[in-house]
MOPAC internal coordinates of N, CA, C and O (Angstrom, degrees):
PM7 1SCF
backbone

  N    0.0000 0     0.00 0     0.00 0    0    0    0
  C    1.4598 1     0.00 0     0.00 0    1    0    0
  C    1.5242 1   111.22 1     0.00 0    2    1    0
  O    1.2310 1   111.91 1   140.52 1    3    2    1
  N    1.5275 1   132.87 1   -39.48 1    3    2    1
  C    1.2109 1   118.28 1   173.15 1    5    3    2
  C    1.0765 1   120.11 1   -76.01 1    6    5    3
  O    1.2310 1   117.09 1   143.93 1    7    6    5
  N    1.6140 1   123.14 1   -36.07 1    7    6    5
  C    1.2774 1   112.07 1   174.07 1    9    7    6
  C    1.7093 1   121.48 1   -34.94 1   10    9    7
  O    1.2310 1   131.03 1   135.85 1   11   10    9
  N    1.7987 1    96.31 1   -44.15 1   11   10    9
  C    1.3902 1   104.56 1  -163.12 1   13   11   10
  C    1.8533 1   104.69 1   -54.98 1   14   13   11
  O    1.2310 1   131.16 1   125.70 1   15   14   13
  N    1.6010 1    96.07 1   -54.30 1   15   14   13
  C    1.9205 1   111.19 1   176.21 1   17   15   14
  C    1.5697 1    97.74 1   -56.18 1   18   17   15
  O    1.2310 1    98.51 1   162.16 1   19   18   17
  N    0.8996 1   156.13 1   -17.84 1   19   18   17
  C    1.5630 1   153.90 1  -152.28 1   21   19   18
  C    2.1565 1    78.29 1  -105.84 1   22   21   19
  O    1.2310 1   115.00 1    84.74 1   23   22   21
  N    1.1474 1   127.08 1   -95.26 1   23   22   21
  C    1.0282 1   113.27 1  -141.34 1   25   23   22
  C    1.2324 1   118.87 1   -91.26 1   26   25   23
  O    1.2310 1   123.47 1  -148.82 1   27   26   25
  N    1.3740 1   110.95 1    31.18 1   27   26   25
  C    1.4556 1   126.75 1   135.11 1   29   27   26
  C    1.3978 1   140.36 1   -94.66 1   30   29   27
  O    1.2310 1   122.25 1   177.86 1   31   30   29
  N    1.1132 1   113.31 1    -2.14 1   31   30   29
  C    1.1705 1   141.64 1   139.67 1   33   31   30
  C    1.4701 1   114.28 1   -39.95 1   34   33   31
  O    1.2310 1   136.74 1    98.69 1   35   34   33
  N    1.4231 1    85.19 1   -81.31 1   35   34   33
  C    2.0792 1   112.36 1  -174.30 1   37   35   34
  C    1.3514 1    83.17 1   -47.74 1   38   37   35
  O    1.2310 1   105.85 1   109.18 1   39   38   37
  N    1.0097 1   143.86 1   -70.82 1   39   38   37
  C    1.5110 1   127.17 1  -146.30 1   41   39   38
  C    1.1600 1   116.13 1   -50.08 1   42   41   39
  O    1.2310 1   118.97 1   122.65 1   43   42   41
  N    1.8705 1   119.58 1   -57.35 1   43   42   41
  C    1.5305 1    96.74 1   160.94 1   45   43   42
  C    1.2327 1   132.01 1   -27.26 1   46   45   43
  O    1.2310 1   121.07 1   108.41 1   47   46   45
  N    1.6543 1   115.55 1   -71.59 1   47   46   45
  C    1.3319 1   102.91 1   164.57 1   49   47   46
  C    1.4796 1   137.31 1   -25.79 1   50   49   47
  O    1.2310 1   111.74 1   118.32 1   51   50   49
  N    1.2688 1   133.17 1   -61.68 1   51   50   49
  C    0.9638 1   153.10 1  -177.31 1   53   51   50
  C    1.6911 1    99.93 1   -38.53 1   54   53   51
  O    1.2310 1   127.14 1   115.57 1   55   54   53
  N    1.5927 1   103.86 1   -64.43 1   55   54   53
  C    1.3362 1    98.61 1  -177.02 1   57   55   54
  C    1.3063 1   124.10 1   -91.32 1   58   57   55
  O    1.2310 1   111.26 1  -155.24 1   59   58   57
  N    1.5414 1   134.06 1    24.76 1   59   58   57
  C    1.3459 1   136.75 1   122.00 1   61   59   58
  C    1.3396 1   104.82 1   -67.26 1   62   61   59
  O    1.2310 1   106.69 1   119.10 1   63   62   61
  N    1.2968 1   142.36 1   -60.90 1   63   62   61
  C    1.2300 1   126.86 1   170.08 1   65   63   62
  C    1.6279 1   119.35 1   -16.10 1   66   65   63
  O    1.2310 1   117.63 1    85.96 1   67   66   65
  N    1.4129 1   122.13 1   -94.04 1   67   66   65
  C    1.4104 1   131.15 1   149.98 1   69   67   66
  C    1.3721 1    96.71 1    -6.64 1   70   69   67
  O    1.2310 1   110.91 1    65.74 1   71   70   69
  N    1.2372 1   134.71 1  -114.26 1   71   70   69
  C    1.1877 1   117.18 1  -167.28 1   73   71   70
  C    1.1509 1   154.39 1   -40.45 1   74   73   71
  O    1.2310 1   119.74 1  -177.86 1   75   74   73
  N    1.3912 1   118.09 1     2.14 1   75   74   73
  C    1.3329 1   137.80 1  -168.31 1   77   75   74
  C    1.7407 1    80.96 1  -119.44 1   78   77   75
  O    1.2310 1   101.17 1   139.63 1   79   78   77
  N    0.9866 1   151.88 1   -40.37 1   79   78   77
  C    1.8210 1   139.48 1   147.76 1   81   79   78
  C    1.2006 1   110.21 1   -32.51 1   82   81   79
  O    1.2310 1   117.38 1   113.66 1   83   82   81
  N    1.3480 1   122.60 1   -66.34 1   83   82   81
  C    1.6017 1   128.71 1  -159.93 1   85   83   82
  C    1.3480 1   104.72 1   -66.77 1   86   85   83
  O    1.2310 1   115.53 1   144.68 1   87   86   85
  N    1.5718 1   126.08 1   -35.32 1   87   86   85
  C    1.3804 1   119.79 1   177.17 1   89   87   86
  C    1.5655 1   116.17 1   -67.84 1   90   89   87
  O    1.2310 1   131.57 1   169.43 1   91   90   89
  N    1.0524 1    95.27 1   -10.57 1   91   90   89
  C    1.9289 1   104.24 1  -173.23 1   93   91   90
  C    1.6441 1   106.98 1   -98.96 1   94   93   91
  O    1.2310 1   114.65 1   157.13 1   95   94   93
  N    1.5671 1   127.75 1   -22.87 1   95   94   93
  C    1.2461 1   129.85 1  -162.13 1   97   95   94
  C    1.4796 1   116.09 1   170.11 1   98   97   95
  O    1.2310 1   110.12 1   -48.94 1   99   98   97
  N    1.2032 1   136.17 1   131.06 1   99   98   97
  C    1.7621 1   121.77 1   155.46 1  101   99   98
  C    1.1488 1    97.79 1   -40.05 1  102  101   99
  O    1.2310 1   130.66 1   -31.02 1  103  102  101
  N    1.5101 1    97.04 1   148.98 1  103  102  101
  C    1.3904 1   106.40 1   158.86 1  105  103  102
  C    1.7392 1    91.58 1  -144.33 1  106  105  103
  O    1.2310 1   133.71 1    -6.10 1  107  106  105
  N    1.4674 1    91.10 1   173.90 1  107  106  105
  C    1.9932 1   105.51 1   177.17 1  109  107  106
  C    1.6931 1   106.53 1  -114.76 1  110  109  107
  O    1.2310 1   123.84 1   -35.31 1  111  110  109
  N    1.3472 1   110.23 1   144.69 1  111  110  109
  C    1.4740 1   124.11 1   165.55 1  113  111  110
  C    1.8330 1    96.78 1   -11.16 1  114  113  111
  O    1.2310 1   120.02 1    84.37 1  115  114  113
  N    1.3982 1   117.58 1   -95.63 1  115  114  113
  C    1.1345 1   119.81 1  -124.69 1  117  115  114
  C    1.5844 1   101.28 1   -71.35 1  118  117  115
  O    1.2310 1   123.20 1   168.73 1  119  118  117
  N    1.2033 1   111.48 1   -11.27 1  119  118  117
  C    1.7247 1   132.42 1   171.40 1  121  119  118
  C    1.6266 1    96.35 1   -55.42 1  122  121  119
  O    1.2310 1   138.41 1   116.10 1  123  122  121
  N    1.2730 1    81.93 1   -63.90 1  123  122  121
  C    2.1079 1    82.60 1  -168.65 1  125  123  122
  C    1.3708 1   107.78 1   -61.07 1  126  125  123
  O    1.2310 1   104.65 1   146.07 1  127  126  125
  N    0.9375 1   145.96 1   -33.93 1  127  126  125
  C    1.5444 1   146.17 1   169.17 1  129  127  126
  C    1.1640 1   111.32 1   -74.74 1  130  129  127
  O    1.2310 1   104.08 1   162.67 1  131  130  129
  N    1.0098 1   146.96 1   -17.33 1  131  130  129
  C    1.7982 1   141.29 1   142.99 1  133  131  130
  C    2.0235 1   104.56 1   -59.25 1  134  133  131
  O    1.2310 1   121.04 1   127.39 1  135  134  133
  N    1.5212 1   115.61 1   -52.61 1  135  134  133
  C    1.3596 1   110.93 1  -174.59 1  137  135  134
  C    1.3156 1    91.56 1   -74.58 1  138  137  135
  O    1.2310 1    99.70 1   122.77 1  139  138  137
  N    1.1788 1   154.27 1   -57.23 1  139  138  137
  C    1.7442 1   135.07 1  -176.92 1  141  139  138
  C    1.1836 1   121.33 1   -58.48 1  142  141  139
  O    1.2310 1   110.04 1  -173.05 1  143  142  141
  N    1.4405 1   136.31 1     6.95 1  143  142  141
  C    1.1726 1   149.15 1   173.54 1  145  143  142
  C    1.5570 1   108.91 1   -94.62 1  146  145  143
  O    1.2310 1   126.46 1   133.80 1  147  146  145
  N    1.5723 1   105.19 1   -46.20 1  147  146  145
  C    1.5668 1   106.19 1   175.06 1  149  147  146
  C    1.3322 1   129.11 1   -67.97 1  150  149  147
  O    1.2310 1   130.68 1  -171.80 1  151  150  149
  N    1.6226 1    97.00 1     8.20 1  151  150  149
  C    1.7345 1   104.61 1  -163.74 1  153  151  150
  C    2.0130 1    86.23 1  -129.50 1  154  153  151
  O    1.2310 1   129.90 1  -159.67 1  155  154  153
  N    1.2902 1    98.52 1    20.33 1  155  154  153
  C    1.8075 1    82.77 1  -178.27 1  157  155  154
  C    1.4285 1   120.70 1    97.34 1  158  157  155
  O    1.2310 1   119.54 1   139.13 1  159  158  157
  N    1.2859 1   118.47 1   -40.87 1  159  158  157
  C    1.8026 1   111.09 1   170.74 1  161  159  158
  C    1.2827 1   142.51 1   -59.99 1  162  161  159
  O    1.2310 1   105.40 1   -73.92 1  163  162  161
  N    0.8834 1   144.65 1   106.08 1  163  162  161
  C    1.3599 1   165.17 1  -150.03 1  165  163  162
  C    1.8633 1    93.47 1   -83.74 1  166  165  163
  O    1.2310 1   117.80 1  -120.32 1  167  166  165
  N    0.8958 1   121.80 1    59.68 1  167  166  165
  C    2.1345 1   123.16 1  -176.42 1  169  167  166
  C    1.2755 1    95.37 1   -94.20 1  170  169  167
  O    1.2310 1   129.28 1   -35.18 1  171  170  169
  N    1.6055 1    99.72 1   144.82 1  171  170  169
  C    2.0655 1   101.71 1   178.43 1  173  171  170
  C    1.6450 1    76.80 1  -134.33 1  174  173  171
  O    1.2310 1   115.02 1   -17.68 1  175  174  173
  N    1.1563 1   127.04 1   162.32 1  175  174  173
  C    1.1694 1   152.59 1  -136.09 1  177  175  174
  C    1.4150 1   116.48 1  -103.62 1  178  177  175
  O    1.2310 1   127.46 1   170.87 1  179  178  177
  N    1.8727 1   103.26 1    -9.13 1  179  178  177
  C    1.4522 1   130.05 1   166.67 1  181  179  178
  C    1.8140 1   108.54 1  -102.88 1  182  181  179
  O    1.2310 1   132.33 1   167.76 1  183  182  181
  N    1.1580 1    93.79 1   -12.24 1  183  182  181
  C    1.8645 1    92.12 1   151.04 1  185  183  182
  C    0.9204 1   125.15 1   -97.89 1  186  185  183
  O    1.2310 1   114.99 1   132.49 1  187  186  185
  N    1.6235 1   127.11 1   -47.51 1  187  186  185
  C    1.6699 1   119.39 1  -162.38 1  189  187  186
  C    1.8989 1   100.17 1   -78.33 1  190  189  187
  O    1.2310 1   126.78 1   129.66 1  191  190  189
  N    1.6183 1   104.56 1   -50.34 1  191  190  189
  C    1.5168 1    83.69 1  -177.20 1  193  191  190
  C    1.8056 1   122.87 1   -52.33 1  194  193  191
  O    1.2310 1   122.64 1   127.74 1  195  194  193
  N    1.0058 1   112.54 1   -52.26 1  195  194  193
  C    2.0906 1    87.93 1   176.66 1  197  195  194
  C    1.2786 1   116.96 1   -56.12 1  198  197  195
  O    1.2310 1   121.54 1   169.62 1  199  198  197
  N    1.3353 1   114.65 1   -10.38 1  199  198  197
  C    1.5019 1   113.22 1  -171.68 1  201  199  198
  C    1.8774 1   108.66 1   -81.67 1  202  201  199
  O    1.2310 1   127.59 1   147.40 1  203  202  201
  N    1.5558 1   103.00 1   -32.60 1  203  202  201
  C    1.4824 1   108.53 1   164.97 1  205  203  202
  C    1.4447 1   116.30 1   -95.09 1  206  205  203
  O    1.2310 1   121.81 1  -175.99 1  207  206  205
  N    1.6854 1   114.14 1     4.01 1  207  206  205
  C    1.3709 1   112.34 1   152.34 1  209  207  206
  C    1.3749 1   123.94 1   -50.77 1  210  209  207
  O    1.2310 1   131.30 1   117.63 1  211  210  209
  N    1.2119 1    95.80 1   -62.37 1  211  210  209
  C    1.8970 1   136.71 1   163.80 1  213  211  210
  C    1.3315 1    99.14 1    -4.53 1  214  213  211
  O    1.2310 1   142.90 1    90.09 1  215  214  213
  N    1.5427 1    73.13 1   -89.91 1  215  214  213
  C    1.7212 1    94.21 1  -172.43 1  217  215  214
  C    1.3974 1   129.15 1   -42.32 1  218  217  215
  O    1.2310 1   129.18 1   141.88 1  219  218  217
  N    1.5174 1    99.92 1   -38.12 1  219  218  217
  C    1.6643 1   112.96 1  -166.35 1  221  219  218
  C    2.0337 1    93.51 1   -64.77 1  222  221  219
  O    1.2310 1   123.88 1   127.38 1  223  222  221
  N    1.7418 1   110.15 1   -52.62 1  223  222  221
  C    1.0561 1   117.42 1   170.25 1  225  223  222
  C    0.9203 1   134.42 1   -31.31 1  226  225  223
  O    1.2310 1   111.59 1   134.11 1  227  226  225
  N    1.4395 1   133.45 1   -45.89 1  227  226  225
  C    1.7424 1   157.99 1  -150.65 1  229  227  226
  C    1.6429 1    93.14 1  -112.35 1  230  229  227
  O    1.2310 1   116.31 1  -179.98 1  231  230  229
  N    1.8658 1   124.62 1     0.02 1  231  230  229
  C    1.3179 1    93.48 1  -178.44 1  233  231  230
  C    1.4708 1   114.52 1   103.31 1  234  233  231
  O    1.2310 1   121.24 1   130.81 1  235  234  233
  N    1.3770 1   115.23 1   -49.19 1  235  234  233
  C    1.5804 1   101.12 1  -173.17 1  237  235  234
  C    1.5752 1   113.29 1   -63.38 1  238  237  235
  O    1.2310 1   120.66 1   116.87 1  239  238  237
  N    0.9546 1   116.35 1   -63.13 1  239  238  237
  C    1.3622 1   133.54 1  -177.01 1  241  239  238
  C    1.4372 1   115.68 1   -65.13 1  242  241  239
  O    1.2310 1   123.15 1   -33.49 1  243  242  241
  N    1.6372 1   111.57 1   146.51 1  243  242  241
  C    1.5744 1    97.31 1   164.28 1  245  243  242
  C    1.9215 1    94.89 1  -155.37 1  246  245  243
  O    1.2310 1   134.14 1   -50.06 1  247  246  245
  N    1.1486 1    90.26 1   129.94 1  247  246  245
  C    1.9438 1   111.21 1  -178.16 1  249  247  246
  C    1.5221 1   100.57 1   -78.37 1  250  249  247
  O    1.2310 1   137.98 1   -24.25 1  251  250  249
  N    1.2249 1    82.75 1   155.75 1  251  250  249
  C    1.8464 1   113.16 1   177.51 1  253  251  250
  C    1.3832 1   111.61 1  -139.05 1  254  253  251
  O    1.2310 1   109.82 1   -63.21 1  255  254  253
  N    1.0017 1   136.70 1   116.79 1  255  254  253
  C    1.0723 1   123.24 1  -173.10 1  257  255  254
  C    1.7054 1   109.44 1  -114.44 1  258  257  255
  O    1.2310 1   116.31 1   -54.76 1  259  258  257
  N    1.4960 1   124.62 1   125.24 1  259  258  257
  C    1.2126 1   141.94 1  -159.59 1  261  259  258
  C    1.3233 1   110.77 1  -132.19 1  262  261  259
  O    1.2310 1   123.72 1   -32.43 1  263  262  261
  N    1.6198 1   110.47 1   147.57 1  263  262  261
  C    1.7028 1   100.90 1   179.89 1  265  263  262
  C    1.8495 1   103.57 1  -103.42 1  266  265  263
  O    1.2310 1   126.56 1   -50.33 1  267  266  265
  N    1.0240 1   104.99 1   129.67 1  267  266  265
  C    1.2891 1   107.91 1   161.61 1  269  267  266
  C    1.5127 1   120.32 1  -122.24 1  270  269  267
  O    1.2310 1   120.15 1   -39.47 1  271  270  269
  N    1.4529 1   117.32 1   140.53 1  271  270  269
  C    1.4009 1   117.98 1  -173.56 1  273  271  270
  C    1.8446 1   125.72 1    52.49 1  274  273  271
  O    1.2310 1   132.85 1  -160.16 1  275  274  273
  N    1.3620 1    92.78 1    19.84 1  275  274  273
  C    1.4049 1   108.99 1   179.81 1  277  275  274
  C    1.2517 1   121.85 1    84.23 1  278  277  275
  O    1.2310 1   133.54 1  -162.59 1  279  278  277
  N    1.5554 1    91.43 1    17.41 1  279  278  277
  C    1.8960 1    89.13 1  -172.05 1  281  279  278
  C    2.1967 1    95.72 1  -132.13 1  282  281  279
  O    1.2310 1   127.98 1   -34.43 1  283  282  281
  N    1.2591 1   102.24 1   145.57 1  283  282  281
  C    1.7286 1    97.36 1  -166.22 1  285  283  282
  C    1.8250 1    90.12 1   -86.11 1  286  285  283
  O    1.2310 1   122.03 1   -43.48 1  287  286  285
  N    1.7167 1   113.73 1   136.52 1  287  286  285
  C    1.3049 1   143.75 1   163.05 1  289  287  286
  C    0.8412 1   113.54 1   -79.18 1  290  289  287
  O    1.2310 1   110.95 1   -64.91 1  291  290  289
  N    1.3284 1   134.63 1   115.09 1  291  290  289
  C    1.8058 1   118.51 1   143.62 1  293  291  290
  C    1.1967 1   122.25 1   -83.38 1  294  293  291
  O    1.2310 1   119.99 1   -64.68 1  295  294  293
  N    1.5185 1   117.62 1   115.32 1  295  294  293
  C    1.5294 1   126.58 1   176.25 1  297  295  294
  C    1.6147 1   108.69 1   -91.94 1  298  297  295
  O    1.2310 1   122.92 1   -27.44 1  299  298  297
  N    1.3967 1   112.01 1   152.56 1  299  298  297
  C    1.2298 1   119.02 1  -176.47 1  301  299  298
  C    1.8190 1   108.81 1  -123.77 1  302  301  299
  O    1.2310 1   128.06 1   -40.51 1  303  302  301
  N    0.9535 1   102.10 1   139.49 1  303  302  301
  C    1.8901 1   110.01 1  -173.46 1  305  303  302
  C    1.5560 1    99.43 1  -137.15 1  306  305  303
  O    1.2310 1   122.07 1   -27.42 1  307  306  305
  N    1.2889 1   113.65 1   152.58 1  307  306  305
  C    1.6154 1   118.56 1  -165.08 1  309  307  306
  C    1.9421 1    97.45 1   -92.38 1  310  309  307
  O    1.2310 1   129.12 1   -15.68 1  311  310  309
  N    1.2456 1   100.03 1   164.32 1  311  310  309
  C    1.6416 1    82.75 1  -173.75 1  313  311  310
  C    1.5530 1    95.50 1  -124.38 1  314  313  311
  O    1.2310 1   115.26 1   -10.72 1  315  314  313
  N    0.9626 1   126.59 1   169.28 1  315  314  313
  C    2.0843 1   122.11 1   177.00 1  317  315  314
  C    1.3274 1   111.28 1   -46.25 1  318  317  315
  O    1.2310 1   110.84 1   152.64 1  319  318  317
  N    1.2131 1   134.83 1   -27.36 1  319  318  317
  C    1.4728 1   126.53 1   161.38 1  321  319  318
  C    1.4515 1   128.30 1   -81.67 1  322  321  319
  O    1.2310 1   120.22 1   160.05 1  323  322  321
  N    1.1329 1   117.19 1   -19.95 1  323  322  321
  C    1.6939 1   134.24 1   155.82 1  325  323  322
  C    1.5916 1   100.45 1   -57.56 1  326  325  323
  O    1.2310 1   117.38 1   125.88 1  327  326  325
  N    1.3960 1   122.59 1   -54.12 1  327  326  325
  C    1.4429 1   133.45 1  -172.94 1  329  327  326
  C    1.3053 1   131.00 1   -67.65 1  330  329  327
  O    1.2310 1   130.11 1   157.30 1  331  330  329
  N    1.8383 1    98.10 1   -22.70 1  331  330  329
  C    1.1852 1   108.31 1   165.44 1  333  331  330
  C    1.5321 1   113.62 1   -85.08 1  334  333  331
  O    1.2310 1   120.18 1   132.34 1  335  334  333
  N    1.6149 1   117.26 1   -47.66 1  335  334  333
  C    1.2248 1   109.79 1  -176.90 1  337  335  334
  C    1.2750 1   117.65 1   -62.39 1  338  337  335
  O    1.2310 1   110.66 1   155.18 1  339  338  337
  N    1.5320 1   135.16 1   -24.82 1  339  338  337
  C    1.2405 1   126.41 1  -174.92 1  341  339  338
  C    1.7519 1   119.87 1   -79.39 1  342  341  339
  O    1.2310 1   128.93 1   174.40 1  343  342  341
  N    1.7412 1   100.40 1    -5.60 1  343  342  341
  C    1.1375 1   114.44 1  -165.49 1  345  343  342
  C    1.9630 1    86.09 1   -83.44 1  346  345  343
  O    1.2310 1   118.81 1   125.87 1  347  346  345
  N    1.0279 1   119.88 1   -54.13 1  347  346  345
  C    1.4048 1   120.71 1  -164.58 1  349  347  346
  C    1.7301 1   104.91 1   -89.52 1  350  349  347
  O    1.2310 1   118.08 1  -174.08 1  351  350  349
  N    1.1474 1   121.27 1     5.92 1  351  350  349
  C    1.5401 1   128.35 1  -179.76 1  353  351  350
  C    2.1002 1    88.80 1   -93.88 1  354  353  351
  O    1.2310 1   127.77 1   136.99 1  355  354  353
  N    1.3290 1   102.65 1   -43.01 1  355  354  353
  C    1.4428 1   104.91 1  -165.81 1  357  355  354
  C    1.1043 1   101.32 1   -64.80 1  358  357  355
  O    1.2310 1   111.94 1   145.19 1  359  358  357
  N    1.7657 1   132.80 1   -34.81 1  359  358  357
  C    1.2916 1   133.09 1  -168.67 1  361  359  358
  C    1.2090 1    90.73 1   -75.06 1  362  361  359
  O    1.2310 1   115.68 1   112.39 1  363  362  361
  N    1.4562 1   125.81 1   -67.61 1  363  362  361
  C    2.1998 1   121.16 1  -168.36 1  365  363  362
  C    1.6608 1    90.17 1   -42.02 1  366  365  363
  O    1.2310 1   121.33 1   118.38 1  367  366  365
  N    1.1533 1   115.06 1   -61.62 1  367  366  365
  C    1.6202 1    87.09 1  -158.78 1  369  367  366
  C    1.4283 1   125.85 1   -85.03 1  370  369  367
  O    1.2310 1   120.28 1  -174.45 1  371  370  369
  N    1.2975 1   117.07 1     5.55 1  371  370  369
  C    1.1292 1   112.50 1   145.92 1  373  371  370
  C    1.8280 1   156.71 1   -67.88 1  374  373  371
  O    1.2310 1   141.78 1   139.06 1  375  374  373
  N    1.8971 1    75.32 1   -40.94 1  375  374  373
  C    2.2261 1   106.00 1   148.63 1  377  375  374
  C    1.7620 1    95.67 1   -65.46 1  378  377  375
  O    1.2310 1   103.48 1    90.91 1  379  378  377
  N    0.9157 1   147.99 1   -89.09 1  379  378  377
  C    1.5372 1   151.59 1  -171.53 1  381  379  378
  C    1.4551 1   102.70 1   -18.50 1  382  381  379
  O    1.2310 1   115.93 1   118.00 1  383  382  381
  N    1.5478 1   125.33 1   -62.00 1  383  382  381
  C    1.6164 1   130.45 1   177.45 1  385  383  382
  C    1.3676 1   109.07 1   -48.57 1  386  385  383
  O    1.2310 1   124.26 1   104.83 1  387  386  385
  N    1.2901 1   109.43 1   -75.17 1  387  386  385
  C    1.6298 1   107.30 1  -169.29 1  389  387  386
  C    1.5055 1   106.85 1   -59.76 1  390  389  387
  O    1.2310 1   100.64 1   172.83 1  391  390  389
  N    1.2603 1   152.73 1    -7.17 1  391  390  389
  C    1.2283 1   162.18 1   150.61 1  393  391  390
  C    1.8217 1   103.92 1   -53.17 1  394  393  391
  O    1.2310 1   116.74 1   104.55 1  395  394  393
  N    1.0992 1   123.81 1   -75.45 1  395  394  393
  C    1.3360 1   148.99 1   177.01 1  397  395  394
  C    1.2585 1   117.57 1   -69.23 1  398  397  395
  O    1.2310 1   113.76 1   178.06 1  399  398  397
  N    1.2918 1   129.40 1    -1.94 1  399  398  397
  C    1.6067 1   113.07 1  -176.60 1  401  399  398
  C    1.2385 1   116.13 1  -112.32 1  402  401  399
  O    1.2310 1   115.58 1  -149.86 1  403  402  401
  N    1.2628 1   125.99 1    30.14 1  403  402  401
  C    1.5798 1   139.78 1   157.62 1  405  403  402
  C    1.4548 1   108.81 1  -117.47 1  406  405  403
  O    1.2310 1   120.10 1   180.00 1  407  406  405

């Protein structure tokens, strides 16, 4: 049962994460699951992609798809509504931290 409450949680996170990438650069799936690994997340590749389905869906996100090495990429870039929400996601979780970090 906590696991279950634990990584629903993370997911918010996760997708301020993601977005705080996309504002900095495209990036591709298997990129972001190497950088969510360095931060502790355990992502398999049947979670994060619907999760940047999601996103792409809802607006935040928006794909490009490019060939590299002969094989087609989907890159992801944040779009002005990704930019807005991460702008006011950064403020909640920043009021939320200093609240919580004692």
């Amino acid at each position: 049962m906590q696991d279950k409450i634990l990584r629903k949680l993370f997911l918010a996170f996760i997708q301020i994460h993601i977005l705080h990438h996309a504002k900095k650069e495209p990036f591709y799936g298997a990129w972001m699951i190497e950088e969510l690994s360095e931060h502790g997340y355990d992502m398999s590749p049947g979670t994060l992609y619907p999760l940047l389905h999601s996103m792409e869906s809802s607006g935040l996100l928006e794909k490009e798809e490019k060939t590299v090495e002969g094989k087609i990429r989907k890159y992801y870039n944040i779009t002005e509504l990704g930019n807005e929400v991460l702008v006011e996601a950064r403020k909640k979780a920043y009021e939320l931290f200093k609240e919580i970090k004692d």
